[in-house]
N, C-alpha and C positions, 0 to 999 in steps of 0.2 A: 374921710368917712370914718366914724367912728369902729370900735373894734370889741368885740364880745367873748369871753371865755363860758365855755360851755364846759360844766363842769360833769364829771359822768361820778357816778354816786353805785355802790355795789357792781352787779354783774355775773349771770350765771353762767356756769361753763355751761358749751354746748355737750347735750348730751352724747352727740354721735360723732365722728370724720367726718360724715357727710353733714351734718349742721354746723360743723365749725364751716366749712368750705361754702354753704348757702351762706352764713351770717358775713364771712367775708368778702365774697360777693355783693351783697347790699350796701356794705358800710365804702368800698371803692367804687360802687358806681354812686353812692351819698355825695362822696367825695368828689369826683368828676365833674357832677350835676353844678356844684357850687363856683366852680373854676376858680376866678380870680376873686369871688369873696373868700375864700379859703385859707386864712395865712398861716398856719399851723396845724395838720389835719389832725392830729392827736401825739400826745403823749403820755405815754403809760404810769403809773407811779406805784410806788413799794405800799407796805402796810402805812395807815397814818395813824396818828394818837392826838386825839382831842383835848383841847381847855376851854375853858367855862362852860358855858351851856349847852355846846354843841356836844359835850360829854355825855348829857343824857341820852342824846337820841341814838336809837339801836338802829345798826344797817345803812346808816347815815356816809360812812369810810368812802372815801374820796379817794377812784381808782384812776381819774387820767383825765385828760380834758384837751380842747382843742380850741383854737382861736379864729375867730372870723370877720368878715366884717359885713357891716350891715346900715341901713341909714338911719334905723331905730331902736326901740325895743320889741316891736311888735314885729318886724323884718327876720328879727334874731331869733325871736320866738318860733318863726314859720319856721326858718332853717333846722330848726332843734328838735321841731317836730317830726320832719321827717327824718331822723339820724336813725337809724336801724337797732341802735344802742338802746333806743325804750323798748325792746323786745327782750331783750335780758335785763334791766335795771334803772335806774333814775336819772334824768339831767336836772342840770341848774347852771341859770343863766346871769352873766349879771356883767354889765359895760365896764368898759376896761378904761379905766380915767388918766389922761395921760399927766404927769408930775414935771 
């Protein structure tokens, strides 16, 4: 089965304790929901620094991403949508080709 990195783009801190603790809550029952498509539920990443064209674009900084799998691209897409993570910031999707 093919396999998709869902790439997560900015991310707002929660404002409260108590909305870190709802948002994490969603994001592990996300997780759960997915089981064995699931292959790498997330990880996090430092500040990034862009080349070439991805330069221009503001708010664009790639904070973490997670891997799945799925049978297509629209499969992937569904999964991505319901990530909890578009409630504070941006995903992007894109098959992961194996070499």
């Amino acid at each position: 089965m093919p396999e998709f990195i869902i790439a997560y783009h900015g991310g707002a801190k929660p404002k409260t304790p108590e909305d870190g603790v709802a948002h994490r809550q969603k994001w592990q029952s996300w997780m759960m929901d997915l089981g064995d498509a699931m292959v790498n539920p997330g990880t996090p990443l430092g500040p990034s620094e862009f080349l070439g064209d991805l330069a221009a674009q503001e708010g664009a900084n790639l904070t973490g991403f997670s891997v799945v799998k799925a049978d297509d691209m629209e499969a992937a897409l569904k999964i991505a949508r319901a990530c909890p993570f578009l409630d504070i910031g941006s995903l992007e999707v894109a098959e992961i080709f194996k070499m």
